[in-house]
N, C-alpha and C positions, 0 to 999 in steps of 0.2 A: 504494500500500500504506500502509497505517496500522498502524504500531504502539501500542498503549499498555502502560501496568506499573500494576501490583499492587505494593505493598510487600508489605502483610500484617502490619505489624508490630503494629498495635494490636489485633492478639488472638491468642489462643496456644491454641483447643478445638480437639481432634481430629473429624476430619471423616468420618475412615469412607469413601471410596469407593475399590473395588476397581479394582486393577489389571484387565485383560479382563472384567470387570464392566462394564454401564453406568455411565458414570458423569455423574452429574445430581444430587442431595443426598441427603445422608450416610445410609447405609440405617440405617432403626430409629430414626428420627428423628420419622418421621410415621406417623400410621395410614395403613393401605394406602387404595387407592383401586381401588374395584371397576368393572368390565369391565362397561360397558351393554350389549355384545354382543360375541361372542365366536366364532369356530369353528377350522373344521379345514380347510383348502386343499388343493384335490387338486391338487399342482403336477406330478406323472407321473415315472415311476422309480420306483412304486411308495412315494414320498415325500406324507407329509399336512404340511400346515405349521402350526401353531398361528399364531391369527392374536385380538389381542382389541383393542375400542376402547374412549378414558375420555374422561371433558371435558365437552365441549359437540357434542349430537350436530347442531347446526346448525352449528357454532364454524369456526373457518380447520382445513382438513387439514394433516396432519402427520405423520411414522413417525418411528418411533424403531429408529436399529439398533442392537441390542447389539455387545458386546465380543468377546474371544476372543481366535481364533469359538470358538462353542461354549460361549459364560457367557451366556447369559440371565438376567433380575431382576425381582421386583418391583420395584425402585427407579426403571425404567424410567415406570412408571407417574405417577409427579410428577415428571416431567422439564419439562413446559410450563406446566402452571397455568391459569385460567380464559380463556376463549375461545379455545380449540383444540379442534379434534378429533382426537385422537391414538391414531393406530394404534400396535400393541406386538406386533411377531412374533415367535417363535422359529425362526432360523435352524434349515435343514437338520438333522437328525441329533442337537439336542440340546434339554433344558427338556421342552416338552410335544408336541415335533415328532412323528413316527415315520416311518420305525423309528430308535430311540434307538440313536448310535452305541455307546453300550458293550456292546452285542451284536456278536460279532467278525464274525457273518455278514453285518451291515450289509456293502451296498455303497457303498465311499468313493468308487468313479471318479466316480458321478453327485452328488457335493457339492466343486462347486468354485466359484468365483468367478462365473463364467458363469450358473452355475444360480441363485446365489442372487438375480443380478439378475433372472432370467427370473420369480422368483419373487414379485418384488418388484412387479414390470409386471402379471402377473396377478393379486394382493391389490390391487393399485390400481384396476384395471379391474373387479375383481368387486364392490370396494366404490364403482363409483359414482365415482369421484375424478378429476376430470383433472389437479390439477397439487395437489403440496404439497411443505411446507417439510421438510427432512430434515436429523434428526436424531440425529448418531453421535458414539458415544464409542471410542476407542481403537480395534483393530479395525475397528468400526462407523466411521469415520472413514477407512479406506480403503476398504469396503466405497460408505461415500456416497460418494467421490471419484469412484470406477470405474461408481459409478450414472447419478452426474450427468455425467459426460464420453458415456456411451453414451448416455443420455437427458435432455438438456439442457432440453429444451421441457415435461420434467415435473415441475420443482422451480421453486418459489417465492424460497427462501432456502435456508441453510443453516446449521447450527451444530454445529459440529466442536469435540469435548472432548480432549485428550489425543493432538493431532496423530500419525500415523505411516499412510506407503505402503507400508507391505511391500516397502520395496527392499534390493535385494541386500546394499548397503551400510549398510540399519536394523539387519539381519536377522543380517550378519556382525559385529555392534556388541552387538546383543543375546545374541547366543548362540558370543562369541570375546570378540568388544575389552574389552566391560565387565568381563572377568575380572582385568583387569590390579588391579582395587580386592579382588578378591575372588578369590585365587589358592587359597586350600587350598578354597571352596567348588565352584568351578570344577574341581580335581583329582578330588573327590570326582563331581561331577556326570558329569565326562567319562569319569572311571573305568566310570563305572557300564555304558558302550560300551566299553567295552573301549580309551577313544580313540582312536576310531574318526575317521578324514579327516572326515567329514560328521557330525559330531554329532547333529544335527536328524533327520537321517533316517536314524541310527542307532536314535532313539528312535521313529521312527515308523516302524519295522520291528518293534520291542517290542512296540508297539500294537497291531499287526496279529496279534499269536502267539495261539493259540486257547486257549493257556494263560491263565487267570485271575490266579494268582496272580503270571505274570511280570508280565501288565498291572499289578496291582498297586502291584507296586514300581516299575518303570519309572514310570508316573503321581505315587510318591512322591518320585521324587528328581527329574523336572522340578518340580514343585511349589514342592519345595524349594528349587529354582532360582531361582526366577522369586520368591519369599518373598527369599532373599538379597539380590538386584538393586533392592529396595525397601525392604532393611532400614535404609538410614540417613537415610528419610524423618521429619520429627517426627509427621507427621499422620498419621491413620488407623489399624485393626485391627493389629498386628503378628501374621504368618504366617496372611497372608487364605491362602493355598490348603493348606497344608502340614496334615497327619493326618487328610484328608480321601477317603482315596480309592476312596470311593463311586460308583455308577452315574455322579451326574452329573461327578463330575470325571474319571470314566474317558473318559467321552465329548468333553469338554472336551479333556481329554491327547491323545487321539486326534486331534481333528479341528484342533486347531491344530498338532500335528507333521505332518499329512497336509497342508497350507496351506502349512508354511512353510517346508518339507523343498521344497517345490516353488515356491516364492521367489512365497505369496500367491497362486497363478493369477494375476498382473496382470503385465501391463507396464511400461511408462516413466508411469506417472502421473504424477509433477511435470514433464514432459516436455510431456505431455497440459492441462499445466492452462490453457491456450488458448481449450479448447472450452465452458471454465465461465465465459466474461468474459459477461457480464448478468446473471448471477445473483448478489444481494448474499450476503456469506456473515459471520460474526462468527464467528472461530478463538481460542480459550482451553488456553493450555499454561502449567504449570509449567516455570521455569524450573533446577530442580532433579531433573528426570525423568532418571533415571539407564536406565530400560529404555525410552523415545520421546526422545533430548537435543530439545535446542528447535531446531538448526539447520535438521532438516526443517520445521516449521510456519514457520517468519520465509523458507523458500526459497518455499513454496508461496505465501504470501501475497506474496512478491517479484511473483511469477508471476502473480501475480490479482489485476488492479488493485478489484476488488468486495469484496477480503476485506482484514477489520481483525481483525489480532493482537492479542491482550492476554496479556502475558505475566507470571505472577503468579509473583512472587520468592520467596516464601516455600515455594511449591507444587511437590511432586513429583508422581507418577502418581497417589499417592490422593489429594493434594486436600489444601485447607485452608480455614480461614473464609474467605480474601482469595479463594478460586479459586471458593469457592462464591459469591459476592457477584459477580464476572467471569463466572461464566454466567447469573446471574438478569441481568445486563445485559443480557447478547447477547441473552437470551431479552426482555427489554420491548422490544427492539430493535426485533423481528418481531412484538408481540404485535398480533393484532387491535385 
């Protein structure tokens, strides 16, 4: 294992990248970068997947998984840069996917973990592809782990932003422990359950009501959550998800309390990280992430002698100049 560090000290501009967002450079930065081609996947369960590619259409393969789940971006789009071919899909149920989960009639049982790999194998296969590099930020970072553990012979490399496994013990940190800094925001959060034993899937029982307006609110005060847990970052939008709660963050609300109420669909992945040794991988985390701490990414990279940490001191979960300068590494690292 390889560790390195980012100070970060010699610059002080905010960065911009979202928490469950992709995260790769600071959105609204750059002009977008438009899709040479683009479609719709019929992955079955009556689910279409938005699927589009940018780059180099000869270039090295690549996919980028979003955030969450359930945050899709343009920002995803300049995540690798010149000589790649980079795939950009929209997860299951939300972005340009259908059916969009914030219709209450979507079925959630067929959006889980499982499928989304399944879906991943078939964009691979329809486009042509045997093997590429994968690309996840937050979310998308457990989502590549549990890819590349079940399909190991189909990844190249790897580049993992914003470490975290959806385990039990991220998950009861994120949505319990972390309260201990943020206690009246936390009452007000749990209140809103009525403090209810299981928090998470108190609120994705909310999710589920075919009433509109509980969704609503319910959607406003995770929001607001998940905005708190990152309020004492220096970098970045302050209240990226909060007054927001429109189609796509209802879908977003949805499908990550439907995820995590059910501890991610995954298993013991840092458990698992055995099955990733040949694949090189470059792991970048803020050392100040208050919703992903850093001890999961420096265990995983313990576990997997192919992967080098760098851990950027200045950087929470949105990012700062030092963590965006620690991903264009990883990223020349791999580049063609």
């Amino acid at each position: 294992m390889g560790v390195r560090r980012f100070t970060g000290e010699r610059c002080r501009l905010g960065a911009g990248l979202l928490k469950g967002a992709p995260l790769s450079v600071p959105l609204g930065t750059l002009d977008p970068v438009e899709p040479y081609e683009h479609g719709m996947l019929d992955v079955g369960d009556g689910n279409q997947v938005y699927w589009e590619t940018v780059g180099d259409p000869g270039g090295k393969p690549a996919v980028f998984l979003h955030g969450g789940p359930g945050a899709p971006s343009q920002g995803a789009r300049k995540a690798l840069g010149p000589g790649f071919r980079l795939v950009v899909l929209h997860q299951r149920g939300c972005g340009r996917s259908t059916p969009h989960a914030s219709d209450p009639a979507v079925d959630m049982s067929v959006n889980t973990t499982e499928h989304l790999i399944a879906d991943l194998e078939k964009l691979r296969e329809h486009l042509g592809i045997e093997k590429w590099l994968v690309y996840g930020g937050s979310w998308g970072t457990t989502l590549a782990v549990a890819y590349a553990q079940r399909h190991p012979g189909r990844v190249s490399e790897m580049v993992l932003i914003a470490v975290t496994l959806a385990s039990e013990r991220e998950l009861d940190w994120l949505y319990g422990g972390v309260s201990r800094f943020f206690p009246e925001a936390w009452a007000r959060f749990s209140g809103h359950v009525g403090d209810a034993p299981d928090v998470v899937r108190a609120y994705s029982d909310l999710m589920e009501s075919p009433d509109r307006e509980v969704r609503e609110q319910a959607a406003a005060e995770w929001c607001r959550w998940e905005d708190t847990v990152l309020s004492l970052e220096d970098f970045g939008q302050p209240d990226v998800f909060s007054g927001r709660p429109d189609d796509d963050v209802i879908a977003l609300v949805r499908i990550i309390t439907h995820y995590y109420a059910r501890k991610g669909f995954v298993g013991d992945l840092l458990g698992g990280a055995g099955k990733l040794a040949g694949i090189p991988a470059a792991l970048v985390h803020g050392r100040r992430d208050l919703s992903c701490p850093a001890d999961t990414a420096y265990a995983l990279a313990k576990a997997w002698p192919d992967a080098e940490l760098t851990l950027v001191d200045d950087s929470g979960h949105k990012g700062s100049p030092a963590f965006r300068e620690a991903i264009e590494a990883a990223v020349r690292r791999f580049s063609p």
